[in-house]
Every structure is written in structure tokens, then in C-alpha cells.
N, C-alpha and C positions, 0 to 999 in steps of 0.2 A: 739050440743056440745058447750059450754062455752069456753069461753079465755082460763082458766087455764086448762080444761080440754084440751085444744087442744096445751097447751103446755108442758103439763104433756106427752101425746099422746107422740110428738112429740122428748121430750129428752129418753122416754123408748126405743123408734124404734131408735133413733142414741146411744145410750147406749149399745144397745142390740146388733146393727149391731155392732159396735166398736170392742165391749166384744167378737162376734163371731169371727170373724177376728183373735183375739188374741188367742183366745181358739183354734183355725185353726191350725193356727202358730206352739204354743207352741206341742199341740199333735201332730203333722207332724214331729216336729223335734226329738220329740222321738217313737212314732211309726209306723210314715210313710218312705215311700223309703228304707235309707241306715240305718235307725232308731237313739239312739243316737249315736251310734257308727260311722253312716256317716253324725250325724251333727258336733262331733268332726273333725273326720276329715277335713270337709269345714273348721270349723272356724279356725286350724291347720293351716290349706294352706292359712288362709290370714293374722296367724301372735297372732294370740290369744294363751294365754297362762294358764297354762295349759290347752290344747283345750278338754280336756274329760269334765274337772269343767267349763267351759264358756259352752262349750252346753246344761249342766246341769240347771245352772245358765238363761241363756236367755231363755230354755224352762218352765223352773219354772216359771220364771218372768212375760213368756206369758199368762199361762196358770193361775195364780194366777190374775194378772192384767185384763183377760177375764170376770173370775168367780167375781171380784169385781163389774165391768162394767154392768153384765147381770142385777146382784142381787142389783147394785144402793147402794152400801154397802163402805162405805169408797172410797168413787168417787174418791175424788182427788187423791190416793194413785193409784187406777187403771190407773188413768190417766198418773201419775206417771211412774207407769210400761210402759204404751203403748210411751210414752217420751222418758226416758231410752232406751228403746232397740230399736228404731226407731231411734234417735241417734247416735248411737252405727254401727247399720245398715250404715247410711248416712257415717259415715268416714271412715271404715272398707273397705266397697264392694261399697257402690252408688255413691260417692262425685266424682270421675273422669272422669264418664261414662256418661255425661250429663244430662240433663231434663229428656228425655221424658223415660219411663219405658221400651218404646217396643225395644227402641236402643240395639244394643249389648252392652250386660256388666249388663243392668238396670241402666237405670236413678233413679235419686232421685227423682224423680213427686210424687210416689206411700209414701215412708217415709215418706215424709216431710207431705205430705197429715196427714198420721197417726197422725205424731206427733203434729201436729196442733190440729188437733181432741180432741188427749188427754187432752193437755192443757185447751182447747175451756170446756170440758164436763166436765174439772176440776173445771175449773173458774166457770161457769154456776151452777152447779151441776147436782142433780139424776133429780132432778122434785118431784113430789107428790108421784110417783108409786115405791116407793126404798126403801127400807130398812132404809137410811139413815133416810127418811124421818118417818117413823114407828117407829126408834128410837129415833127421835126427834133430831137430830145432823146434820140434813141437812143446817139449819143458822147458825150454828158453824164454816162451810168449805165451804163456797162457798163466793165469791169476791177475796179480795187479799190475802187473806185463803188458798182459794181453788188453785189461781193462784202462790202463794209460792209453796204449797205440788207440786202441778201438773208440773210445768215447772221447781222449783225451785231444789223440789230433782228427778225431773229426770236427766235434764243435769246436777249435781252436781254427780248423783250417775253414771252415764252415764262418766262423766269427768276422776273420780276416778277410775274406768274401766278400760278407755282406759291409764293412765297413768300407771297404777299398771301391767295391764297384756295385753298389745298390743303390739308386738314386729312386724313392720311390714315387709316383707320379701323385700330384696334388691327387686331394679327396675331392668328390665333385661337391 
């Protein structure tokens, strides 16, 4: 295996991992457990507004931001998504509850991890093995391209989020 083949390699498997993650996510949130109806509720109880269209909303997000990620297909925009709603996560439910993930509450370790990620696969790009690249728009979006779409409108779209529809519930 070659240089670039081993870093072609290398951004498919963090792409792909990323992407599954998200696609995890997003379908959990509307057909696992409490389905959307108990992702509304969660987001509800911690102040999201109207909480039926935020769980709608952040499961779309996941699961469209997954299917970017796999398929190497408009990278930074995936990245984008896994930004946003990583985000969104971190101020919502993780930001009080310290570091480490395993603490009661959940730590931010686990988000932040993501959101880095997305940014990281934003900035970088697909690699060779993508779609992007098949279409030839892979050096179009990658550098400070890639690192505006990816970090730029997530926390921007992440921002407008939480100001528009986060109402957060008193402290007790």
C-alpha cells in the first residue's frame, strides 16, 4: 500500500466510523426505545422548544450528516451536522456534568470528541474513496473551505438553535 492509498484507507474508516455513529444516533432517536415520541419528550424536559420538531430536527440531522460522512459526499456539510448537534448536546445536557462521559449526568468527553471529529473530516476532507472525490469537488471543500462549512455552520447553525428554541427549565 502507497502513501495515499494509506490515507485514502485511513479517512474512509474515520468517515465511515464517524458517519455510523451518527446514523446510530439519528435512527435511535426515532425508532429506538421511547421512539420519536420519547426523543421529544427528553428534549422537552431539558427546555427545547417545540420539543416534537427538535427531535425531528436533530434526528434528521443525524441521520442525513451519517449518510454524508459514509458516502464522502459533501464532507464538510456532514461534518457540519455531526458539529451542530454535538453542540447543541454539549449545552443542553453535557456542559455541567463534567468531563468524563461515565460520571452521572454524562460528561462532555464523548461530544466534544464528535465535534472535533467533524470539524477535523471537515477541514481534511473524504480522501480519494468519496464521492466528493468521483465528482471531482473534493479541492473545492477542503482547507478553510472545508473548515468554514464544517465548524463554521455548525456552531452558527447550532447558535441559532439554541437561541431561537431553548428555553431552559428553572434550576431547582
Amino acid at each position: 500500500m502507497n502513501d495515499t492509498d494509506a490515507i485514502d484507507f485511513a479517512l474512509f474508516v474515520f468517515r465511515c466510523g464517524l458517519g455510523a455513529v451518527m446514523l446510530a444516533h439519528g435512527i435511535n432517536h426515532i425508532w429506538g426505545g421511547g421512539k420519536i415520541e420519547g426523543t421529544a419528550g427528553w428534549f422537552g424536559s431539558m427546555g427545547m422548544k417545540p420539543p416534537l420538531v427538535q427531535a425531528w430536527l436533530a434526528s434528521l440531522t443525524e441521520i442525513g450528516a451519517g449518510v454524508a460522512l459514509v458516502l464522502g459526499l459533501l464532507t464538510p456539510l456532514g461534518g457540519a451536522g455531526l458539529v451542530g448537534t454535538m453542540t447543541v448536546a454539549f449545552v443542553i445536557n453535557h456542559r455541567g456534568n463534567g468531563f468524563f462521559i461515565f460520571r452521572p449526568g454524562e460528561g462532555w468527553e464523548y461530544v466534544m470528541t464528535l465535534a472535533l471529529c467533524g470539524m477535523a473530516i471537515g477541514t481534511i476532507g473524504p480522501g480519494g474513496w468519496s464521492l466528493d472525490r468521483a465528482f471531482g469537488i473534493d479541492d473545492d471543500l477542503v482547507g478553510w473551505t472545508g473548515l468554514a462549512l464544517s465548524a463554521g455552520a455548525g456552531l452558527v447553525g447550532a447558535g441559532l438553535l439554541l437561541a431561537t428554541c431553548w428555553r431552559p427549565p428553572p434550576a431547582d
